[in-house]
C-alpha positions, 0 to 999 in steps of 0.5 A: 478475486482478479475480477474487483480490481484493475491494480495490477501488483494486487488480486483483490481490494478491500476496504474496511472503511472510507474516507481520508485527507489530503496530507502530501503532493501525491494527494493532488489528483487523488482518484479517490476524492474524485470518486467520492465527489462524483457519487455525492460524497465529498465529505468523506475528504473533508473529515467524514470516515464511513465503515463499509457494510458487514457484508463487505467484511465477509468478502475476505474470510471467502478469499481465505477459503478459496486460497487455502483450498487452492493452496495459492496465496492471494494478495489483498490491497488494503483500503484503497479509498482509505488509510489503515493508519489515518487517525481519524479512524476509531481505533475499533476499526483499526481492532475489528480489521487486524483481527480479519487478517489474523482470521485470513492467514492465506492472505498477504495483506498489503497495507499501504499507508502516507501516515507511517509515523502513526503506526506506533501510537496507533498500533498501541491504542488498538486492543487487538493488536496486543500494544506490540508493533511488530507485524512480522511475529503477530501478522506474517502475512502483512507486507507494510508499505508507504507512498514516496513520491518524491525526495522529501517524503523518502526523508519523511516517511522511510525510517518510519516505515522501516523501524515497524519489523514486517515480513515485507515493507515496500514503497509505491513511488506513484505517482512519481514526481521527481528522480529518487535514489534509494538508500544502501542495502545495509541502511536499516535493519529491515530492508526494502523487499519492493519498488513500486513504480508509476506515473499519473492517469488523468487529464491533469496528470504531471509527467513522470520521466522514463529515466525516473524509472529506469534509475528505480529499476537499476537501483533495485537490481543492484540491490537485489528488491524486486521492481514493478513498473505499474504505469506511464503518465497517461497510460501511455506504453511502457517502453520495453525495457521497462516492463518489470513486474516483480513480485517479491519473495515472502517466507510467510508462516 
């Protein structure tokens, strides 16, 4: 599955749809708008979603078999050229991809979303998804995750994230914009399990500084949440100190 994506915290990408909407600073140099404009797609970043192919729906129900004759549980990075909890998306869509992860439990499906405060109302609208959120009981085998790029989206988007019970929740703080302290372990009832962390590539990319990181690093250690450096602005090395890449410790069902 290593051999259709090049993030390196995931095995595969899949995405069940495309298309999304700029709604915060990490959106700024988004390489995905930037692949849409390329292949004549622009309207897919300004109000357009296209469901992909039923051909490509049947990729993951292959990782499942593989990984359950394996007996290795694979990581699947969720609509990296979308967002599961974008309300732009007909709920069908929503309905038809939560009934795949029930289908690939030897999947640890990692959804990513800049859009938590949607997960209620639209986890309510999916008939899938039984009008319950709670990922931990009905998809243990989804790890939950929000994009904090900077102080004011940890304010915005972290209780959010952490009030939806999931066997993981995680943040991507990439790009990372500006330092950030993480909250104390006992903040919430559902705690962070992992720290994602990276800087912009690209010609336009805003520097991320090294200590950024390294206070990440060391606020995740004290507190026990495993830490992945993915990159530095421009791919430039990772300083040695820096290479960390955690995964964390899931009881999966």
């Amino acid at each position: 599955m290593a051999e259709n994506t090049k993030i390196e915290w995931c095995d595969a990408t899949f995405n069940p749809w495309v298309g999304c909407t700029k709604v915060s600073p990490a959106c700024d140099h988004c390489y995905a708008e930037g692949w849409a404009k390329r292949t004549g797609q622009a309207g897919l970043w300004d109000g357009d979603r296209r469901r992909t192919r039923e051909e490509n729906w049947r990729q993951p129900l292959k990782w499942e078999a593989a990984a359950e004759q394996s007996g290795k549980r694979s990581r699947v990075f969720c609509a990296s050229l979308a967002d599961v909890f974008d309300n732009q998306v007909p709920d069908e869509w929503r309905g038809d991809l939560f009934e795949l992860i029930d289908r690939t439990p030897s999947l640890d499906w990692l959804l990513l979303t800049k859009r938590p405060q949607n997960i209620p109302r639209l986890m309510a609208a999916c008939n899938a998804c039984n009008n319950i959120n709670n990922f931990q009981r009905l998809w243990p085998n989804v790890w939950l995750g929000t994009t904090i790029e900077n102080r004011k989206e940890m304010k915005h988007r972290l209780d959010y994230l952490l009030n939806v019970p999931a066997t993981v929740h995680f943040l991507s703080c990439e790009p990372l914009l500006e330092p950030l302290w993480l909250p104390p372990k006992d903040y919430s009832a559902h705690p962070i399990d992992w720290v994602i962390v990276g800087g912009e590539s690209g010609g336009h990319a805003r520097t991320m500084e090294a200590s950024w990181a390294r206070s990440l690093r060391d606020q995740c250690a004290k507190q026990e949440i495993a830490f992945f450096m993915k990159q530095m602005t421009r791919r430039v090395p990772i300083p040695g100190d820096l290479m960390v890449r955690q995964f964390p410790k899931a009881e999966t069902a």
